[in-house]
C-alpha positions as CSV (number, residue, x, y, z in Angstrom):
1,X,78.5,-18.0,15.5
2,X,78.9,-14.2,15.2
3,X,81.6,-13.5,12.7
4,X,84.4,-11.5,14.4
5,X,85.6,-10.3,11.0
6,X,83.0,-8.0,10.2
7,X,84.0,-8.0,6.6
8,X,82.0,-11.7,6.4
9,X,79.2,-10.2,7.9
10,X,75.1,-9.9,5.8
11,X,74.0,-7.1,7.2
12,X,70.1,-6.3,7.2
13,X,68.5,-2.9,7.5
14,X,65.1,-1.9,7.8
15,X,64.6,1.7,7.6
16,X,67.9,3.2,5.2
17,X,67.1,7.0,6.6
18,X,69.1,9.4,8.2
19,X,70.2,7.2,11.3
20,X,70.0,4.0,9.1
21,X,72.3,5.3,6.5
22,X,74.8,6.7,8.2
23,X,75.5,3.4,9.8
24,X,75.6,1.7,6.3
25,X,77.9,4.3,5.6
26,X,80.2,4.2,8.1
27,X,80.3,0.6,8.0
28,X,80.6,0.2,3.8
29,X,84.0,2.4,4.5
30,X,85.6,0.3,7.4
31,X,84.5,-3.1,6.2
32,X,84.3,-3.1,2.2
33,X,83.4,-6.3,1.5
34,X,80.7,-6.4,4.2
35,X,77.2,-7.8,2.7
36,X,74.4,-5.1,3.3
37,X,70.6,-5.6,2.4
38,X,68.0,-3.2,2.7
39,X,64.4,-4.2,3.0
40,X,61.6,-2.5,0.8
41,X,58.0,-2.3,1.6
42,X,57.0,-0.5,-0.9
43,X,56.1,-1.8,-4.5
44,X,59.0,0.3,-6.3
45,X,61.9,1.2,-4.7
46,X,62.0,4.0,-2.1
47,X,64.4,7.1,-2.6
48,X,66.8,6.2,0.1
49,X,67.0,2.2,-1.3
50,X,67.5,3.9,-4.7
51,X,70.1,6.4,-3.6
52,X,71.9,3.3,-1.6
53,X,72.0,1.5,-4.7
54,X,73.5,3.5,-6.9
55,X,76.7,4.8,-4.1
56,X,77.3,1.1,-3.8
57,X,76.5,1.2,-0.1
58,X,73.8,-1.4,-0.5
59,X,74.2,-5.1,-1.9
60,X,70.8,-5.6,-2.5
61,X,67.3,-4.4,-1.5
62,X,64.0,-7.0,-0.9
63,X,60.2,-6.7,-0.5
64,X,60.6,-10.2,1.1
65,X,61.7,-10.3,5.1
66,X,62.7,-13.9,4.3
67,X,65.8,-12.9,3.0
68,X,66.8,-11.4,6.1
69,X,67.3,-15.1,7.2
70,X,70.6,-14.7,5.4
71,X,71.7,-11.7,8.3
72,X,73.8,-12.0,11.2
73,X,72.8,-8.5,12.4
74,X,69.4,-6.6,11.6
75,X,69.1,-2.6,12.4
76,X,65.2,-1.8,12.9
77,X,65.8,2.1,11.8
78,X,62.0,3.0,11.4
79,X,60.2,5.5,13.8
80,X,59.9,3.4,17.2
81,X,56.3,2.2,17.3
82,X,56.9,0.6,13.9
83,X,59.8,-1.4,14.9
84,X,57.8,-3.2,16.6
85,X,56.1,-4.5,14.3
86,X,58.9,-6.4,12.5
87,X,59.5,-8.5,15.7
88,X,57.4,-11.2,15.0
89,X,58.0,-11.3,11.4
90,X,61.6,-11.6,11.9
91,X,60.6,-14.3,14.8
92,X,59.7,-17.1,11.7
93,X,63.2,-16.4,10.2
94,X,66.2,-15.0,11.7
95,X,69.2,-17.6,12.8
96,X,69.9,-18.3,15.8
97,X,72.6,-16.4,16.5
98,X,71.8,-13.3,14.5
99,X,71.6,-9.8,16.4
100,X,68.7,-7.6,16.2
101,X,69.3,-4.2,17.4
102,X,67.0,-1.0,17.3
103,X,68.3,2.8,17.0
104,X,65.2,4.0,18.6
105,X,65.4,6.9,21.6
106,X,62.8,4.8,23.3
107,X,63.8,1.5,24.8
108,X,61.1,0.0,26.8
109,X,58.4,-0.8,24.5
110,X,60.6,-2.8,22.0
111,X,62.0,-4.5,24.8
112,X,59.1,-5.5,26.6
113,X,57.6,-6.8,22.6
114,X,61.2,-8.5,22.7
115,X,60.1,-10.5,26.0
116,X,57.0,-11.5,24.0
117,X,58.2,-13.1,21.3
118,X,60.7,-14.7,23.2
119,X,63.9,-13.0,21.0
120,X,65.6,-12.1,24.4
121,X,68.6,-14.3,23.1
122,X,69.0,-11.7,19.6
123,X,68.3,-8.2,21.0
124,X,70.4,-5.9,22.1
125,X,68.8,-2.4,21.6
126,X,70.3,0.7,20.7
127,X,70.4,4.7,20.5
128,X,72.6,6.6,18.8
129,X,72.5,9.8,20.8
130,X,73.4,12.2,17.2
131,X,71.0,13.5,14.8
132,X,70.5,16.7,12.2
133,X,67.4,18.7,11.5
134,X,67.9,16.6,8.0
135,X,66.5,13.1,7.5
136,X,66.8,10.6,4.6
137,X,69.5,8.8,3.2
138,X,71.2,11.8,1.0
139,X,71.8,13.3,4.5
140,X,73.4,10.9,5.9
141,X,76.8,11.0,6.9
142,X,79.8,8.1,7.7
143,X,80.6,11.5,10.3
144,X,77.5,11.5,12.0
145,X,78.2,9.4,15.1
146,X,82.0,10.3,15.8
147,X,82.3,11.2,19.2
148,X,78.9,10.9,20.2
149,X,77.5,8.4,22.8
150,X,75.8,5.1,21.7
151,X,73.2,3.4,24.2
152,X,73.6,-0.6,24.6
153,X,70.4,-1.6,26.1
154,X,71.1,-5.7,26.3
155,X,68.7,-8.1,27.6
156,X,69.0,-11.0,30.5
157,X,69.8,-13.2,28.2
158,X,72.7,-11.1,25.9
159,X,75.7,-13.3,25.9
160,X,79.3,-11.6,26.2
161,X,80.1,-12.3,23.5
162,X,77.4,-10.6,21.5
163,X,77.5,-7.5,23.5
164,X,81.4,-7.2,22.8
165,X,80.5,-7.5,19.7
166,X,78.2,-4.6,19.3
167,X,80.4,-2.9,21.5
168,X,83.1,-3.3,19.1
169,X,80.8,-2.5,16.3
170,X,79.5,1.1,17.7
171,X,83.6,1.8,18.6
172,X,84.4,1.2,14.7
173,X,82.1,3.6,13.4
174,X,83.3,6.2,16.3
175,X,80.9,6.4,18.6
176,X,81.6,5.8,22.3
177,X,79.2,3.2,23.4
178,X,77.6,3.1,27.4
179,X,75.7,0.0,28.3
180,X,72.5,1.0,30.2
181,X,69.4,-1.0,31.1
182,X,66.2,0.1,28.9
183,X,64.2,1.2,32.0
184,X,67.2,3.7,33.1
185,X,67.7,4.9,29.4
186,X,63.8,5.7,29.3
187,X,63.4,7.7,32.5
188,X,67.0,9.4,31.2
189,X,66.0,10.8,28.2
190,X,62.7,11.5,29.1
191,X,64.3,14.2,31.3
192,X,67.1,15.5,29.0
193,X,65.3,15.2,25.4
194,X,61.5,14.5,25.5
195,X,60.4,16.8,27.8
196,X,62.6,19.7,26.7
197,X,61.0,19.1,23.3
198,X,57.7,18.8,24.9
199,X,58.2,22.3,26.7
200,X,59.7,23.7,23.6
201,X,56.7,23.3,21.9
202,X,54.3,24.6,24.1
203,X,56.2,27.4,25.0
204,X,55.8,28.3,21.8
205,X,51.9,27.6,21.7
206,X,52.0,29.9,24.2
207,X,53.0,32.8,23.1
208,X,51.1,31.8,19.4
209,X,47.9,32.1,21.8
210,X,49.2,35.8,22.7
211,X,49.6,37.4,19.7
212,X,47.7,39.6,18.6
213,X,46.7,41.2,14.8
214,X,49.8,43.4,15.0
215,X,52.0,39.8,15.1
216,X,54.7,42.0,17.5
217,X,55.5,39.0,19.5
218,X,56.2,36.7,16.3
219,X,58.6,39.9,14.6
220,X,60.1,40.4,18.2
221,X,60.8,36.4,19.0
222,X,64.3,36.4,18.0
223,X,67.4,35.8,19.7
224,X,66.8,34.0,23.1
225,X,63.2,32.9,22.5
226,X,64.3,31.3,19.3
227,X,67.4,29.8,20.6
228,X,65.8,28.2,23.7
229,X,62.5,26.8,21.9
230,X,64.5,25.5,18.5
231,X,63.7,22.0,18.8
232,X,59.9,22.9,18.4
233,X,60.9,22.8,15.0
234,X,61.6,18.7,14.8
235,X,59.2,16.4,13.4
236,X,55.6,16.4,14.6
237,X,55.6,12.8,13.3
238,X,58.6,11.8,15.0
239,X,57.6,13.2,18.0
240,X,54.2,12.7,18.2
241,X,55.9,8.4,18.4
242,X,58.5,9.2,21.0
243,X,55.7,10.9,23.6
244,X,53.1,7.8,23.4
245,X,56.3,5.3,23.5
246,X,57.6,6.7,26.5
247,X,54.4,8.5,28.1
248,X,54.7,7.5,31.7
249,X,58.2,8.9,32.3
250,X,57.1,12.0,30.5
251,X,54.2,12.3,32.1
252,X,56.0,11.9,35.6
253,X,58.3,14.7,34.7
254,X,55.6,16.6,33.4
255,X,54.1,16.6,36.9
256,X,57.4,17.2,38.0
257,X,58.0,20.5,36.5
258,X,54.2,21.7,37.1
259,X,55.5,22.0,40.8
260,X,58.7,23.6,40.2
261,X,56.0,26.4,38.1
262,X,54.0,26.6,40.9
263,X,56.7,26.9,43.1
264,X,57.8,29.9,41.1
265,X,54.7,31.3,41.4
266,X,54.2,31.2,44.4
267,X,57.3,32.5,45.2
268,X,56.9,35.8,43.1
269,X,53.0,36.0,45.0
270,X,55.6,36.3,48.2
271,X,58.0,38.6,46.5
272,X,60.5,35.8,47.5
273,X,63.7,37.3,46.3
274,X,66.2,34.4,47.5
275,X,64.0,31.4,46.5
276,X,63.7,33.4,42.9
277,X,67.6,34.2,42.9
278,X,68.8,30.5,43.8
279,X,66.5,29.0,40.6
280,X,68.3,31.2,38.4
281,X,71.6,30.5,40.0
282,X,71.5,26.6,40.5
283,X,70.2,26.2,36.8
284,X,73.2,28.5,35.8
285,X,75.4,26.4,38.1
286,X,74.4,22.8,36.5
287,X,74.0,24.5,33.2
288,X,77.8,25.8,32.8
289,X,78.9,22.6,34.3
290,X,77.3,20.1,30.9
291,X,80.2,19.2,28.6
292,X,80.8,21.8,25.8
293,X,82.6,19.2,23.3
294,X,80.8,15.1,22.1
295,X,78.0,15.1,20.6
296,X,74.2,15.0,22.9
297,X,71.1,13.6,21.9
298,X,69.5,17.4,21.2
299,X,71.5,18.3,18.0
300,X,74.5,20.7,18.7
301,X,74.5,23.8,16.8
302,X,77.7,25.7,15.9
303,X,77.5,29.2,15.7
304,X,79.2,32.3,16.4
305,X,77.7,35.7,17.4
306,X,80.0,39.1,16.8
307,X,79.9,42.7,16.5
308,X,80.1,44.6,13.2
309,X,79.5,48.0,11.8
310,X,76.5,49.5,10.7
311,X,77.2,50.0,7.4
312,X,76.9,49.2,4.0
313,X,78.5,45.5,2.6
314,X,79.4,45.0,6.6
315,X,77.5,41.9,5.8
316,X,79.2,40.7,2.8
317,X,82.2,41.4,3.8
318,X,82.4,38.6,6.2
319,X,80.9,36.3,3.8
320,X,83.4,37.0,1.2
321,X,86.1,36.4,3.6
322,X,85.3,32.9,4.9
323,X,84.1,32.4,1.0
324,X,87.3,33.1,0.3
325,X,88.7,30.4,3.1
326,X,86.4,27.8,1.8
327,X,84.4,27.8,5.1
328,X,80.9,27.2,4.8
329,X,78.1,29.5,6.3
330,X,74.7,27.3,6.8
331,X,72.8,30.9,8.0
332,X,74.1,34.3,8.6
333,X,71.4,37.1,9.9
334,X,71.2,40.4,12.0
335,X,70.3,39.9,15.4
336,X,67.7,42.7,16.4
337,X,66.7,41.4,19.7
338,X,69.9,41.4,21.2
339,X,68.2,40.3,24.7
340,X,70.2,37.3,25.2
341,X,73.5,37.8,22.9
342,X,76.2,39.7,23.1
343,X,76.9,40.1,19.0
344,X,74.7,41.3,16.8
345,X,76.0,39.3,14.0
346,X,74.8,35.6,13.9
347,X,76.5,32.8,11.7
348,X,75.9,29.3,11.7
349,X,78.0,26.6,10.4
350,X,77.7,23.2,9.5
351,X,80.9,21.3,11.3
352,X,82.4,22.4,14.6
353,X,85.8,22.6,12.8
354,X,84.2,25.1,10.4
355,X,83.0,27.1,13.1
356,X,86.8,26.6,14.8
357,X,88.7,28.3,11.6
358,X,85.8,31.1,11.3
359,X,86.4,32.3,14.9
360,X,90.8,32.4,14.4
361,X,90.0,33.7,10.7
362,X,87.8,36.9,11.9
363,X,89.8,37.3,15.0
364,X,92.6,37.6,13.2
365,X,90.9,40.2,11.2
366,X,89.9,42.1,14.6
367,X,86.4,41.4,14.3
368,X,84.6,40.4,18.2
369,X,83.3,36.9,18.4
370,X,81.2,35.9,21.1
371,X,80.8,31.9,21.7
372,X,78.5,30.6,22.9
């Protein structure tokens, strides 16, 4: 039976990355004693299986899925097509009543290869809905999941018991978990991360096409453009998984959006002044009604925007004072397309709490922050 004293827990891992790691993390801190193996593919060991090594995060690390036998729960961490893969390996030798869970942002494909290898009974898939523009196991964090949502997909045949279980599990390392069915996660992150980073990226196509020899619209595409079409800079590997995984909900959505465009068009063909006004005006509506605080499944960014003289060391002068108060800068810049921002000042920070005590630090100084 499933240990409830997750200290007695074997612990199996299969991809020790960013996501990977930071759940080995987070769980070597609560539960010291837990047992946690890492699997290796490779004929020497990986960086990240080294690096868990040496922090004593990992027990042990195998080039044999045999020894998984030994787990009561298994996290498939590598990019979702791949995870796959492991299913009907692990089939020959996990126990009976070991959990296999997933951390993969799309749900149906390793659910529906679940169904075929009959390990209904063992899965319970998963997405953590955190991330960083980092990867590998030196970036990850015991931090990274606090206060950000964690997707249950459980099968028809998940037993309460194991689902409080993983519940339990995804509270402990501070995430809040919410138990959806795979089909309703798919068609829900299609619309709030895949497609955004789908659009992101061809926006951005777009206006490569446009340039000309001159390069103006690369040296003028600051501010909003960059803001807005940021995630084009994610993983092309990465992505290029998560779009053929979950291509008919994207697709749909793409479809979707096409209208709305030609919609658009249509109405500025008509000079339609109230169909163009309410656009602008429901999607400001719905926008400024998302929660500010919790973590989403697009990477938050914390950053500050403010106003500052034009003159010499103006700069360095607000680096030297949050130097000076031990709060970390992760980029500072001039803004010269101030289109979309009200400061021409940019910082960015690391941690929302850095970004906290830099805003009552330079306002206490006089400067103007803008937040965003």
């Amino acid at each position: 039976m499933i240990e409830d004293d997750f200290n007695k827990l074997t612990v199996g891992f299969i991809g020790l990355g960013l996501i990977g790691g930071s759940i080995a993390k987070a769980m070597r801190i609560k539960y010291p004693d837990i047992s946690i193996m890492a699997y290796e593919f490779r004929e020497s060991l990986s960086l990240d299986n080294e690096l868990g090594l040496k922090e004593g995060v990992l027990n042990e690390v195998t080039d044999s899925l045999d020894d998984f036998s030994r787990c009561d729960l298994i996290f498939l961490c590598a990019p979702v097509i791949q995870n796959v893969k492991y299913l009907a390996s692990l089939k020959k030798i996990v126990k009976e009543d070991c959990i296999i869970t997933d951390v993969g942002s799309v749900k149906a494909n390793i659910h529906q290869s679940v169904s075929e290898h009959s390990l209904e009974s063992n899965f319970i898939g998963g997405h953590p809905m955190t991330g960083s523009e980092k990867s590998g196991f030196s970036n990850a964090s015991p931090k990274l999941f606090e206060n950000a949502y964690y997707i249950l997909t459980p099968t028809s045949q998940t037993s309460k018991r194991q689902k409080d279980f993983m519940v339990n599990l995804v509270k402990t390392i501070g995430a809040i978990p919410i138990i959806l069915d795979y089909y309703q996660h798919d068609k829900i992150v299609a619309a709030i991360s895949h497609l955004p980073h789908i659009v992101a990226a061809s926006l951005v196509n777009l206006v490569k096409y446009q340039e000309n020899d001159r390069e103006l619209m690369k040296d003028l595409a600051a501010g909003g453009f960059r803001d807005i079409t940021r995630i084009a800079s994610s993983s092309p590997d990465v992505w290029e998984n998560i779009s053929i995984a979950n291509s008919l909900f994207i697709k749909d959505l793409i479809n979707q959006y096409i209208s709305l465009l030609e919609d658009i068009a249509i109405a500025l063909d008509n000079k339609d002044n109230a169909f163009i006004h309410n656009t602008f005006s429901s999607a400001k509506e719905f926008r400024n009604a998302l929660p500010k605080k919790g973590k989403g499944i697009i990477e938050k960014i914390f950053e500050i925007y403010m106003d500052i003289d034009d003159e010499a060391g103006a700069i360095a002068t607000v680096a030297t004072l949050l130097a000076k108060n031990r709060i970390s800068i992760k980029n500072i810049g001039i803004i010269h397309n101030r289109e979309f921002q009200d400061g021409v000042l940019r910082i960015e920070f690391y941690e929302d709490s850095a970004m906290v005590n830099a805003i009552n630090l330079l306002k206490d100084y006089k400067y103007t922050i803008y937040e965003r």
